[in-house]
C-alpha positions in Angstrom: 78.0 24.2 5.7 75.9 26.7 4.1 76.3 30.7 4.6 74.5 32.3 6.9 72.0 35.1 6.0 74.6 37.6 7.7 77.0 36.4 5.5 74.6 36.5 2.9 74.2 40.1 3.5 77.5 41.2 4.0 78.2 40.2 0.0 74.9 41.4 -1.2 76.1 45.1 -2.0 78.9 43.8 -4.0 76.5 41.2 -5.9 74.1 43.7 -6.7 77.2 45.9 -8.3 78.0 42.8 -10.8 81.3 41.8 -8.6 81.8 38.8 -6.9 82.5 37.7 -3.6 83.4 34.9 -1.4 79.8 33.1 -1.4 78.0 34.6 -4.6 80.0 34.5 -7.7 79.7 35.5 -10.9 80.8 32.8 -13.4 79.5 34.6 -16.4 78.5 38.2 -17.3 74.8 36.6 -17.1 75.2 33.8 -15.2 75.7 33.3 -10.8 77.0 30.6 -8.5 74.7 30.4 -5.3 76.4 28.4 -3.0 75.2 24.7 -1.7 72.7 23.5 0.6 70.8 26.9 0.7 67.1 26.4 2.2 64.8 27.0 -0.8 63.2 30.1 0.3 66.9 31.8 0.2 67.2 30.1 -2.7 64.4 32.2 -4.1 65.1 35.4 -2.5 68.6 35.2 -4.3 67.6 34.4 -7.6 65.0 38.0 -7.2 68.1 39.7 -5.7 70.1 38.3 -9.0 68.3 39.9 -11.4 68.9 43.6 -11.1 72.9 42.3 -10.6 72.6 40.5 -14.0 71.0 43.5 -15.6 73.0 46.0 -14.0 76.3 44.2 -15.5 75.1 43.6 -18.8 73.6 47.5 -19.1 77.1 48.8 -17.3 78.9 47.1 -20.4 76.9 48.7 -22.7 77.3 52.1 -21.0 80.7 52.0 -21.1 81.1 51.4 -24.3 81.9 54.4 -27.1 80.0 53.1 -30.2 76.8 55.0 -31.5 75.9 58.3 -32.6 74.8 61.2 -31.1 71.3 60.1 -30.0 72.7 56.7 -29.5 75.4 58.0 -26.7 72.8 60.6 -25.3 70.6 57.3 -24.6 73.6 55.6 -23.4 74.4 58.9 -21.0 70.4 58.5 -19.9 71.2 55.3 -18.8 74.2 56.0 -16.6 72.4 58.3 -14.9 70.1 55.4 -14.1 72.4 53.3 -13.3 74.0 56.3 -11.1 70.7 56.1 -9.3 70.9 52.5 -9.0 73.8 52.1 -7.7 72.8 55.2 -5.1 70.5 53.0 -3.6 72.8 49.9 -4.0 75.4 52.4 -1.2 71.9 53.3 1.0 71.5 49.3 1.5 74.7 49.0 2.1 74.8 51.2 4.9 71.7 50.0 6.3 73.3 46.4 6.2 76.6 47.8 8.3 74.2 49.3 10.3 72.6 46.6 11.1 75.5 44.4 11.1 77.2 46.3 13.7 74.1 46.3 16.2 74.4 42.5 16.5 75.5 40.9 19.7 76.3 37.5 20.9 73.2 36.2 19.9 72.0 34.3 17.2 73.0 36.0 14.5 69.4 35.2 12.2 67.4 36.8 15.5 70.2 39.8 15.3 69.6 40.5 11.7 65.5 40.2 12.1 65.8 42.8 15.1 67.8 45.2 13.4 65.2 45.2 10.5 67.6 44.4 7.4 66.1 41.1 5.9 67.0 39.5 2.3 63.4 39.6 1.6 63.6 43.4 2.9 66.4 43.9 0.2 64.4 42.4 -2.6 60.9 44.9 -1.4 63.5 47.3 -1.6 65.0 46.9 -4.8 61.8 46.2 -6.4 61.2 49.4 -8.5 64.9 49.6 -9.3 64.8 46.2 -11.1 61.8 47.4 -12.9 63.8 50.3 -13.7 66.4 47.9 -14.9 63.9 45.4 -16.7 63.4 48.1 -18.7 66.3 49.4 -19.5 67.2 46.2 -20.6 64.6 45.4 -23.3 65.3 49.1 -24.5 68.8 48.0 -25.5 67.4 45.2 -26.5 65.5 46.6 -29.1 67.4 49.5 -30.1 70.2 47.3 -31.9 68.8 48.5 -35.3 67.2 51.6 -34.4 69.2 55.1 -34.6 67.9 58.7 -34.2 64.1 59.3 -34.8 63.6 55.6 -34.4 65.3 54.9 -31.2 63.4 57.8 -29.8 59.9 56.5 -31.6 60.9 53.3 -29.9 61.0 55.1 -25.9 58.5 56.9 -26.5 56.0 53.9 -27.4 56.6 52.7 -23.7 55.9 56.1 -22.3 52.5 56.1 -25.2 51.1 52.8 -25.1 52.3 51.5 -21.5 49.4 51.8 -18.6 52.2 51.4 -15.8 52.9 54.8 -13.7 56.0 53.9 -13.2 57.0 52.9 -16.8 55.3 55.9 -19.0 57.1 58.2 -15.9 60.8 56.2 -16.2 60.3 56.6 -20.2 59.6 60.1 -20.0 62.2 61.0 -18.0 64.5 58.7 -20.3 63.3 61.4 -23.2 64.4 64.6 -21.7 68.1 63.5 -21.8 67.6 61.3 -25.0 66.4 64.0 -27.3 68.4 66.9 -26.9 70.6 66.1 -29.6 67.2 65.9 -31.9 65.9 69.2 -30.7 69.7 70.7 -30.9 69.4 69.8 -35.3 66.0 70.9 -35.0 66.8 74.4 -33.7 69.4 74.3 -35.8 67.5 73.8 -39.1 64.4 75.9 -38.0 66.5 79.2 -37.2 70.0 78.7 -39.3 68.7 76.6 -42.6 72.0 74.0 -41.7 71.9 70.4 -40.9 74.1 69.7 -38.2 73.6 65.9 -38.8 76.7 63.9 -39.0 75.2 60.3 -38.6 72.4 60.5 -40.0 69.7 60.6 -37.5 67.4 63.7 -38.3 64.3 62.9 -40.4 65.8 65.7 -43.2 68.9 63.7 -45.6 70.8 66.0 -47.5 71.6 64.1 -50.2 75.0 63.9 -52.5 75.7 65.0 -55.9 75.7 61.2 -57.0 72.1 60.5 -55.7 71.0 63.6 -57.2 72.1 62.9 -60.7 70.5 59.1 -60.1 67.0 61.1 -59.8 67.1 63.9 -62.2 69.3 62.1 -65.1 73.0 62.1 -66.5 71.9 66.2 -67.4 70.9 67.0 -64.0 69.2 70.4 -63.3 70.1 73.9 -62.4 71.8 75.4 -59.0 68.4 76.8 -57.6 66.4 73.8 -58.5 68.8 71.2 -57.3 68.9 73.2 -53.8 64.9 73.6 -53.4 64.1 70.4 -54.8 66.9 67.6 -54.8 69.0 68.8 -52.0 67.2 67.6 -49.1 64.3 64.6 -49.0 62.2 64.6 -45.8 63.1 60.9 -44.8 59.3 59.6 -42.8 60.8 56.7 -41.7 63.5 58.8 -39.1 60.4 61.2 -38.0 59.8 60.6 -34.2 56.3 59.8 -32.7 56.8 62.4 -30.3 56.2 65.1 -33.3 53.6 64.8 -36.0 53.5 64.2 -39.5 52.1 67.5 -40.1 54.4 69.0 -38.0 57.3 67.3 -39.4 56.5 68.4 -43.1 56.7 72.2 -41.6 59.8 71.9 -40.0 61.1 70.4 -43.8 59.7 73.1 -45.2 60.8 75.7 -43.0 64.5 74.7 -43.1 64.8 74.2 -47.3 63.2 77.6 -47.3 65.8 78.8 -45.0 68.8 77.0 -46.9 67.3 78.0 -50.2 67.0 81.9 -48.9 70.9 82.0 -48.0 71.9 80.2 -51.3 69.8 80.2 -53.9 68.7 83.7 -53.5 72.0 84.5 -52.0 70.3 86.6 -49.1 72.6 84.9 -46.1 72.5 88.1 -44.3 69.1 88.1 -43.5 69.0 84.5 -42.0 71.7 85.4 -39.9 69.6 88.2 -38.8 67.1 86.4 -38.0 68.9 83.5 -36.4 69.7 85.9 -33.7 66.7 87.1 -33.1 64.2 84.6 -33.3 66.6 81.3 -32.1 64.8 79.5 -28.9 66.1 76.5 -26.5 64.3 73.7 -27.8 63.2 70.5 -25.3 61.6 67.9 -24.8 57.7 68.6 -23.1 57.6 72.4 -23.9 54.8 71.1 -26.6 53.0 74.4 -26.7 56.5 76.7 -26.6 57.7 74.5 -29.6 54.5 74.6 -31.3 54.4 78.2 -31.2 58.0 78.5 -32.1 57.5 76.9 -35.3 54.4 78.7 -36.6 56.5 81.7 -35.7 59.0 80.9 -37.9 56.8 79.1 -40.6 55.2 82.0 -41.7 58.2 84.3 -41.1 60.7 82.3 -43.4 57.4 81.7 -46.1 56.8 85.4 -45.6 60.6 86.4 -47.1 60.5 84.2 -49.5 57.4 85.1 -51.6 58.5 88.6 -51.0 62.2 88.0 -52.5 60.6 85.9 -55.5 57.6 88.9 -56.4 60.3 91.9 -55.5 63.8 90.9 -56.1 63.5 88.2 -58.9 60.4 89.3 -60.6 58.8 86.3 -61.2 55.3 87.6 -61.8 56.7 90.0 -64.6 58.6 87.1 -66.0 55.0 84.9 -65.9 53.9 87.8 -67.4 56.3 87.9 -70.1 55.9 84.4 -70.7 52.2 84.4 -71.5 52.6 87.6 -73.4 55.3 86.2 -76.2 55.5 82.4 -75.7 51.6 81.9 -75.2 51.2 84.9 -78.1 49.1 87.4 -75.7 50.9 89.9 -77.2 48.8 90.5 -80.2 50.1 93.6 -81.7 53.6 92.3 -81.2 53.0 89.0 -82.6 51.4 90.8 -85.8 54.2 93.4 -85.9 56.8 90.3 -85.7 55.0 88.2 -88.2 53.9 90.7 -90.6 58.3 91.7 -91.0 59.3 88.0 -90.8 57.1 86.7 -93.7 59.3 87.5 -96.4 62.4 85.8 -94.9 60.3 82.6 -93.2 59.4 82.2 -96.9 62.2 81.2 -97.8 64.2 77.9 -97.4 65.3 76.7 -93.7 69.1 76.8 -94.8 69.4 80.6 -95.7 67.7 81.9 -92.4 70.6 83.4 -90.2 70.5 84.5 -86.5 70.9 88.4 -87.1 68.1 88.9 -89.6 66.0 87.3 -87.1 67.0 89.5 -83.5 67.1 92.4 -86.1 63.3 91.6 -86.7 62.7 90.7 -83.3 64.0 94.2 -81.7 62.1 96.0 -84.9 58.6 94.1 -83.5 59.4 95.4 -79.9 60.2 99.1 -80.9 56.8 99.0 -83.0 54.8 97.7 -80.4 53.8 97.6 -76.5 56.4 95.5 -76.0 58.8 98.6 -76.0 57.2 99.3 -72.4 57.9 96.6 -70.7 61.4 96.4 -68.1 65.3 95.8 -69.8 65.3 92.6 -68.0 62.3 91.3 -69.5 63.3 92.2 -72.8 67.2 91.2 -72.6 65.7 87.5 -71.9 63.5 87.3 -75.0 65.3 86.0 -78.3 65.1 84.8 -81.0 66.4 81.4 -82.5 66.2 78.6 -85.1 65.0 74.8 -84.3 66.7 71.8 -85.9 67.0 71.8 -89.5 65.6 69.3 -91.7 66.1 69.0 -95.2 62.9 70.6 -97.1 62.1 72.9 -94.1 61.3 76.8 -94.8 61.7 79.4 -92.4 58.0 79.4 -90.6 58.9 75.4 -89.8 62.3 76.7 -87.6 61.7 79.6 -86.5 60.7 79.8 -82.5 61.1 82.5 -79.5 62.8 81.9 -76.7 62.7 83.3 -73.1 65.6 82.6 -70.9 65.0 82.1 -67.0 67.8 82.0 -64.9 67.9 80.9 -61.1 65.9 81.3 -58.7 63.1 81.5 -60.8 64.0 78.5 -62.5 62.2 76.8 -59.4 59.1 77.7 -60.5 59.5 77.6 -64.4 62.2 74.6 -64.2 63.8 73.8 -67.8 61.1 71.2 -68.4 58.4 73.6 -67.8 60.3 76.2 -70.7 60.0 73.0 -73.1 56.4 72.9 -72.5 56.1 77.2 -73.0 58.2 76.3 -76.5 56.3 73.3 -77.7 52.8 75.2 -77.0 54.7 78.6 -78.7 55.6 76.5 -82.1 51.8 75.2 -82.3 50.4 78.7 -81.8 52.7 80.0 -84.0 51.8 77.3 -86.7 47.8 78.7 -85.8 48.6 82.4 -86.5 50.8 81.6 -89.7 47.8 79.9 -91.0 45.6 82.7 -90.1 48.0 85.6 -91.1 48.3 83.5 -94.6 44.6 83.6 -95.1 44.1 87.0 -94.1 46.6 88.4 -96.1 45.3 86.3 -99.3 41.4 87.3 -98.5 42.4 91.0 -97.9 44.0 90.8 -101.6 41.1 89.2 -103.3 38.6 91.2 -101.6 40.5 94.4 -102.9 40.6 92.6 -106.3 36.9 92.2 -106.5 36.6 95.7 -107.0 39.1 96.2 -109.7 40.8 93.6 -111.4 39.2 90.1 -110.5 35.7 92.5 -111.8 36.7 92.6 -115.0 37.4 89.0 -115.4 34.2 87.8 -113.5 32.9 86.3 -116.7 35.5 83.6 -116.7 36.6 83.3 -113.2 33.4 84.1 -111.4 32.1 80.7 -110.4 35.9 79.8 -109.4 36.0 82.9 -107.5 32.8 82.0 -105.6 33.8 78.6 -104.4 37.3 79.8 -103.1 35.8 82.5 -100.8 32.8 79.9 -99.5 36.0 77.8 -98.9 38.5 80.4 -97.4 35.5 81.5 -95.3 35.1 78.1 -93.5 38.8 78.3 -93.4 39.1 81.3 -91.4 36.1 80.5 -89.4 38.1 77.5 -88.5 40.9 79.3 -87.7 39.3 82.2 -85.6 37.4 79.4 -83.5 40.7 77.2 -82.5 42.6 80.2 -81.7 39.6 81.4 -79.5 39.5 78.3 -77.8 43.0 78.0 -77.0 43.6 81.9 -76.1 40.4 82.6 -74.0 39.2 79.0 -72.9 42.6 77.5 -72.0 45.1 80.2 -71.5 43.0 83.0 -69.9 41.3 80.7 -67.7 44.1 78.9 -66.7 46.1 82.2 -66.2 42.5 83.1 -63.9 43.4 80.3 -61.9 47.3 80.7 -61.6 46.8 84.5 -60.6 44.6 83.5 -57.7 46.7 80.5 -56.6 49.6 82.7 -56.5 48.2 85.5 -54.2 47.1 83.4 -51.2 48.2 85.4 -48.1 49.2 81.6 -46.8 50.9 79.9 -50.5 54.4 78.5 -49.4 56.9 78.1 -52.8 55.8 74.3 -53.3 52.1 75.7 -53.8 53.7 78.3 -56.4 55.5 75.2 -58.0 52.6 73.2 -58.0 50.1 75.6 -59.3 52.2 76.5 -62.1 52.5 72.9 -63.2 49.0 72.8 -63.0 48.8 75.5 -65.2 51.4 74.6 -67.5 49.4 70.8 -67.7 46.2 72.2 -68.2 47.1 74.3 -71.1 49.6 71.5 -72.6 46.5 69.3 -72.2 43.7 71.6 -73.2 45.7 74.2 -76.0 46.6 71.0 -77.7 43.5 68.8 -77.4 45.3 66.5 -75.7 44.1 63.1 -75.3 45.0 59.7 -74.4 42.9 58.0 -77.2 42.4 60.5 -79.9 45.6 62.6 -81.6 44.0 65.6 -81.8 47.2 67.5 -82.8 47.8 65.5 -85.7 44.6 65.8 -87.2 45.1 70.0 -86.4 48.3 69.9 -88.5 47.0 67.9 -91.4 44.1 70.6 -91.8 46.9 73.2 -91.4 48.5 72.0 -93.8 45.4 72.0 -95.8 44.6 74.9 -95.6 48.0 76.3 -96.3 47.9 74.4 -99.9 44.3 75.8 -100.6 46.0 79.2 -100.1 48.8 78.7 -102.3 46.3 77.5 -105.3 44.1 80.4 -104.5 47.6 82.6 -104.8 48.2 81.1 -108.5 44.3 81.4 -109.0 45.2 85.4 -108.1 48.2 85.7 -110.5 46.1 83.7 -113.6 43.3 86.0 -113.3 45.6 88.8 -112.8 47.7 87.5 -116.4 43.6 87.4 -118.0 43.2 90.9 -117.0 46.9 91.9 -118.7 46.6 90.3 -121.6 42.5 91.6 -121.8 43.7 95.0 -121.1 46.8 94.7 -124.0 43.7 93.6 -126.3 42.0 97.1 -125.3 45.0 99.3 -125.7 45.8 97.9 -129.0 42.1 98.4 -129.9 42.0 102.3 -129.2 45.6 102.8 -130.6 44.3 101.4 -134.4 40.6 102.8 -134.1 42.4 106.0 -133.4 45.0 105.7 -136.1 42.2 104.8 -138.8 42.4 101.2 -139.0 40.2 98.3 -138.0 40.4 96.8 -134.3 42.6 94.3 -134.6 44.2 92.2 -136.9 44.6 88.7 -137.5 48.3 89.0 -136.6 48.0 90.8 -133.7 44.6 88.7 -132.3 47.3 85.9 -132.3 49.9 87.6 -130.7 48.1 88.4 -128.1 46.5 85.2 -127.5 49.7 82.4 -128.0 51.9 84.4 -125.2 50.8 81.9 -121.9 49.2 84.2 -119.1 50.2 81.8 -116.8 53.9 82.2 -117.4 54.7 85.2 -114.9 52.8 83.7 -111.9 54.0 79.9 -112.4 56.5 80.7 -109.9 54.5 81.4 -107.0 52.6 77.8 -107.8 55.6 75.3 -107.2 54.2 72.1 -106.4 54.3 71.8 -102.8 55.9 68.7 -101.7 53.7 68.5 -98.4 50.4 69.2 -100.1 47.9 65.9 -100.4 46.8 67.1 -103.4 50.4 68.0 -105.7 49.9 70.1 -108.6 50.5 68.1 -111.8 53.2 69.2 -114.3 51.9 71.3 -117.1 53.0 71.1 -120.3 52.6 74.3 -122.2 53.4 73.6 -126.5 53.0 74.2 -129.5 49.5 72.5 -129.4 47.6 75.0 -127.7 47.8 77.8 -125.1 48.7 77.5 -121.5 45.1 78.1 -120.1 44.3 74.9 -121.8 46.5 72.9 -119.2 46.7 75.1 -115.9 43.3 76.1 -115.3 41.4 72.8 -115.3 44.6 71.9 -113.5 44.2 74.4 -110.7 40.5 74.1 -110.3 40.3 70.6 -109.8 43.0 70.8 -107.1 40.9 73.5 -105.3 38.0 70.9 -105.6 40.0 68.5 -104.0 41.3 70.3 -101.2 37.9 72.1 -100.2 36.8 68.6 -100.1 39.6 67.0 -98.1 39.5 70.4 -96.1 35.7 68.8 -95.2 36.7 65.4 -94.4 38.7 66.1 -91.8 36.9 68.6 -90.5 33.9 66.0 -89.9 36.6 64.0 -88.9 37.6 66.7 -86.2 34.1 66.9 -84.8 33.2 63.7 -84.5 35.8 62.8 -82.5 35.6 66.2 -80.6 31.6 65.4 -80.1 32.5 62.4 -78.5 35.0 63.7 -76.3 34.5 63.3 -72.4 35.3 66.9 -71.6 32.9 69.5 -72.1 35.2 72.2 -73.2 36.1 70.1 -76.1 32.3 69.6 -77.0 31.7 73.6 -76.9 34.5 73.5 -79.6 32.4 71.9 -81.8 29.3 73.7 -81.6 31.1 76.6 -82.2 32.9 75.4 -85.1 29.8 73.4 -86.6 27.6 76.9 -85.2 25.5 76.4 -88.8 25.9 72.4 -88.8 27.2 72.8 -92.1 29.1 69.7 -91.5 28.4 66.1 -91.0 30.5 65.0 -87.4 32.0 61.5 -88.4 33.3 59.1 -85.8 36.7 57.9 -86.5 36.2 53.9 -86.7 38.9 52.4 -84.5 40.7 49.4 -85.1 39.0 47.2 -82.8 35.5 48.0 -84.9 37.6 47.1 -88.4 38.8 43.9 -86.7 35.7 43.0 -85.4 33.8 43.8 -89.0 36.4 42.0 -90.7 36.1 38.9 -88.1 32.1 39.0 -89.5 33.2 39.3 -93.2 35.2 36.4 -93.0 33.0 33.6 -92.1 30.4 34.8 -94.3 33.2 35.0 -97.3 33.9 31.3 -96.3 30.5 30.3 -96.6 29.8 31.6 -100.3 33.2 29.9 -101.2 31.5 26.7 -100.0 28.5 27.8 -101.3 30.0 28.0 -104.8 
């Protein structure tokens, strides 16, 4: 015969607890016996009363068990409190059952249970928001199987965000406050202390191992400081909970590296301690405003300390300082001081430059100029040293300054960033050699206007007049690329930097960024960069020019200087035999003093130049005739051919400069082409030559056919 409902209800509280009993019995961990010839409506009622015993067993089993990590077992610890609470009001339907039970008489027992006011379908009404509770619960495990941390809190929180149930965004909520206090436990943690307490990887901060870090920067790596600010820690968006924003997040990030980066990069551990202690706060779940406010606190607190200890402690706007001044040549007097002493030696070959000739120089330029007022520590970083030889090479081509930044600073101006100061420094330096070449040959040739190049106008005028008009343009050149690239690029760009750097709100990332802004734009702009157009190749081939016009205009110097000797000999012999009696000169001494060559003491300062375009040929001076015979036709058709190769690229230079999509680069040009004294040319590119030669050829094939 079938159980009774009494019956029924007597084994209902240990049904509803996931154990069996004589008439309900559980043959599986989700499956129950109901025994035979039920009516169907009790048949119904038990299946609803089955359901929370199913879920409560399956949900009690995962309870129990030990597996997870932190957030994991604080959701699991949520969820035996639930289940506490369920089984709370599994013991009050219990005792209302007994209750009940015990009023019965001898009566039917189905008219007993109905008057006592315990039904089964009062049990299922009763258990109703419980097994919603459960339901829940249920599809939370459910889905949490590959969630952990930020993502198994994301993943509660969505029911309490997008759910329009009362009772499910209140059940989720309340599932939050004890889920996430091992989240807001890290978080305090990393806002006030700089640590990550975060043994399983559930925060939305990684810390990340030496390994991964030398996979991102390279076998080489990067320095202590850097490494710590930049490579230590990754804000991981996939772990950030929806219950704090994006925004939010990134501050948090922020505020933590800056913390971690305080105590050891800048080795300042006492303060965060100190500050720890004051400023630490209970963190929880709901206290949005409290936590907001928190945070801001501490943002600008932490930001505060940290652009204090980088502009007071480290220096780093002296060091910026420094850098412009001697790598970016804003120095001037040093620079000329340093060049001026080091010409003799750069003259020479690569090979016989050594190290102490060049400091000794280098601390001779700083005790001669403003340099001698600036700090020890700026000074003790600047040096001197030699790039990598190459066979040919002469002391200008190897010679660079260095300035040495050390951690933290090294943030800011990381190694790549002193590659880029060095590689703008040797193009500058190429610039001013060029123009401190020039000056110093067009200071010596104006002096010898008035005195010896005078004398000898008759011969050497016209040659004389074509190298200044050339050397002019030159120096013209000159004096507009270095304008450009001093006042245009650097200045502007330093403008910029200054103002960037001396927000009341910039964080260390803005510092970093705005100086690799400013480090691009002058890379960019100082060497007229472009993607399509090598402007810095065409800049060193009229460098070069320019350099081998100087050195022919040098030997043009020493032949008219050998003229004027030998002119002058002519004279003194002249006076001595008028004065002695006897007529001028004679035949003898007439040529005596014209077979010596005049060339012959100055042929040394006009060695062919193996980088020249234009080499200068070998002379042959013999018995045939005098050495002005060879050299001078020699020297002033190679001036003729580099003023007009000096030309060509210039109209090279400005056509593809005229052309040029920024503006700054057009203002070159005027400036340089003020007079339009030259002819812009547009470089044809090799898309045009194919293209002509695609139209030459069927044309070439139809005279052939022709013929």
């Amino acid at each position: 015969m079938a159980p009774s409902e009494t019956e029924l209800l007597r084994d209902l509280p240990f049904t509803l607890q996931g154990l069996s009993s004589s008439k309900l019995v559980f043959q599986s961990s989700t499956a129950l016996k109901l025994p035979a010839c039920l009516p169907v409506p009790i048949i119904g009622l038990l299946h609803t009363l089955a359901e929370p015993a199913i879920l409560y067993k399956g949900l009690a089993g995962f309870v129990e068990s030990s597996e997870g990590d932190l957030i994991g077992q604080s959701f699991r610890s949520a969820l035996g409190k639930e289940l506490r609470a369920y089984l709370g009001l599994v013991a009050t339907l219990e005792g209302q059952i007994r209750r009940a039970l015990t009023q019965l008489g001898e009566g039917a027992a189905h008219q007993g249970v109905s008057k006592a006011g315990v039904t089964l379908k009062r049990c299922v009404i009763w258990t109703r928001d419980a097994t919603m509770g459960l339901r829940l619960m249920s599809l939370m495990v459910e889905q949490s199987k590959n969630s952990k941390g930020g993502q198994l809190i994301s993943l509660i929180h969505s029911f309490s965000l997008n759910h329009g149930d009362p009772y499910v965004m209140s059940f989720a909520e309340r599932l939050l406050s004890d889920v996430t206090r091992p989240f807001y436990d890290m978080l305090r943690q990393w806002v006030y202390d700089g640590e990550l307490s975060d043994p399983f990887g559930e925060f939305f901060v990684s810390e990340q191992s030496e390994d991964e870090i030398l996979d991102v920067t390279g076998d080489q790596g990067k320095g202590g400081a850097t490494s710590v600010w930049e490579d230590k820690y990754k804000l991981n968006d996939k772990m950030v909970p929806t219950i704090v924003a994006d925004d939010f997040a990134r501050r948090v990030f922020l505020i933590g590296k800056t913390l971690n980066f305080i105590r050891y990069g800048c080795g300042d551990a006492n303060w965060v301690d100190t500050y720890s202690k004051k400023a630490s706060k209970e963190l929880h779940y709901g206290d949005t405003a409290n936590l907001e406010r928190s945070i801001g606190d501490a943002y600008k607190t932490t930001m505060a300390r940290l652009i204090e200890l980088m502009g007071n402690k480290f220096k780093l706007f002296d060091h910026l300082q420094a850098l412009k001044s001697y790598m970016l040549l804003g120095a001037g007097d040093f620079i000329a001081v340093l060049m001026e002493s080091l010409s003799s030696n750069l003259d020479r070959p690569a090979n016989t430059q050594y190290r102490h000739t060049l400091t000794a120089q280098l601390e001779h330029a700083v005790r001669n100029s403003n340099a001698q007022h600036d700090t020890s520590d700026v000074l003790r970083r600047l040096d001197s040293r030699m790039l990598e030889l190459s066979h040919g090479e002469i002391g200008w081509d190897v010679f660079t300054l260095e300035y040495k930044i050390d951690a933290p600073v090294d943030v800011i101006v990381t190694p790549y960033g002193s590659k880029q100061y060095l590689k703008v420094f040797n193009f500058l330096w190429r610039v001013k050699r060029v123009e401190f070449a020039l000056g110093s040959t067009w200071r010596r040739c104006m002096t010898g206007a008035r005195g010896v190049l005078g004398t000898v106008d008759d011969k050497f005028g016209k040659d004389w007049k074509k190298a200044r008009c050339a050397m002019a343009e030159m120096v013209h050149f000159v004096n507009q690329l270095q304008h450009y690239i001093l006042f245009e690029v650097i200045e502007s760009s330093w403008i910029d930097l200054q103002k960037a750097l001396n927000k009341p709100e910039s964080t260390l990332d803005d510092m970093i960024d705005a100086h690799a802004k400013y480090l691009n734009n002058i890379t960019r702009k100082g060497l007229l960069g472009s993607q399509s157009i090598d402007f810095t190749g065409q800049l060193h081939e009229l460098l070069k020019t320019m350099l081998a016009y100087k050195d022919v205009v040098d030997s043009l110097y020493s032949f008219s200087v050998a003229e004027f000797t030998r002119r002058q000999e002519a004279a003194a012999k002249i006076e001595t035999r008028t004065a002695a009696g006897r007529w001028g000169l004679s035949e003898r001494d007439s040529s005596r003093t014209s077979t010596p060559d005049p060339f012959a003491a100055s042929r040394g300062a006009s060695r062919q130049d193996p980088d020249s375009p234009f080499p200068l040929p070998l002379l042959k001076v013999g018995n045939g005739g005098s050495g002005e015979d060879d050299v001078l036709p020699a020297l002033r058709q190679r001036l003729a051919h580099l003023a007009v190769d000096f030309q060509a690229r210039i109209c090279l230079l400005l056509g593809d400069l005229v052309h040029s999509p920024d503006g700054e680069l057009k203002m070159l040009a005027v400036n340089i082409n003020f007079n339009d004294v030259y002819k812009p040319e547009r470089r044809r590119r090799k898309s045009e030559k194919k293209r002509e030669k695609e139209k030459e050829t069927p044309a070439l094939s139809k005279a052939t056919v022709a013929t």
